[in-house]
N, C-alpha and C positions, 0 to 999 in steps of 0.2 A: 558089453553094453549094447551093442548092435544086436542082437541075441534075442535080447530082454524088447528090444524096442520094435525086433521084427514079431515077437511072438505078439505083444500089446498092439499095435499097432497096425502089422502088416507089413511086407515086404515088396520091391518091385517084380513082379513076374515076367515079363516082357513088356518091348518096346515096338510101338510100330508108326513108322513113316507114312504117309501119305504124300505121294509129291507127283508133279509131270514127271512124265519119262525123259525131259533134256536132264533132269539133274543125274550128278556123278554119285552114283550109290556105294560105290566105296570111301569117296569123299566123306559123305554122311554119315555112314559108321563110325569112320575114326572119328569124327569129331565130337559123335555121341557114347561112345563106350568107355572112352577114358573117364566120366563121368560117374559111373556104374560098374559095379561087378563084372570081369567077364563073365561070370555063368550066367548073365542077365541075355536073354537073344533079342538082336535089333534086325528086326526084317523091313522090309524096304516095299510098298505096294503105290498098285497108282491110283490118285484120286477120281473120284466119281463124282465129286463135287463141285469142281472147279478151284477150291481153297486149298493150298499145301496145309496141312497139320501134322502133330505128333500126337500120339497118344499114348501113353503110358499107362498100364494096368497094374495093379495092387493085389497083392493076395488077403482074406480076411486076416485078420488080429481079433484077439478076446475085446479089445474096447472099438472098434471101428470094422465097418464091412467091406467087403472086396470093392473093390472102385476101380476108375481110370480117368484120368486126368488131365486133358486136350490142351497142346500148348499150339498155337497158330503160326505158321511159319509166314506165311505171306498170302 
């Protein structure tokens, strides 16, 4: 089923953190990957904005196009 819904739909490709350099970047891995595939990679960068985010990118699917999808940490 997962299969059928990555090829329709798309799949997670990677993860990427946006945060200050005080946070614990192993911290944030585990706490994100148990969530996701290991073969999903969570890379860790620093913001240039001033706003912690995550961003999560999407591969194309036959019904939906490649995207990524910003969740705001703080």
């Amino acid at each position: 089923m997962n299969r059928m819904k990555a090829l329709l739909f798309g799949s997670v490709e990677k993860i990427v953190i946006h945060c200050a350099p005080t946070r614990v970047e192993e911290t944030l891995k585990t706490h994100v990957r148990p969530e996701f595939s290991p073969a999903v990679p969570v890379s860790i960068e620093p913001t240039m904005l001033g706003v912690e985010y995550m961003q999560v990118h999407y591969s194309a699917g036959l019904l939906r196009c490649a995207h990524s999808d910003v969740l705001v940490l703080g």
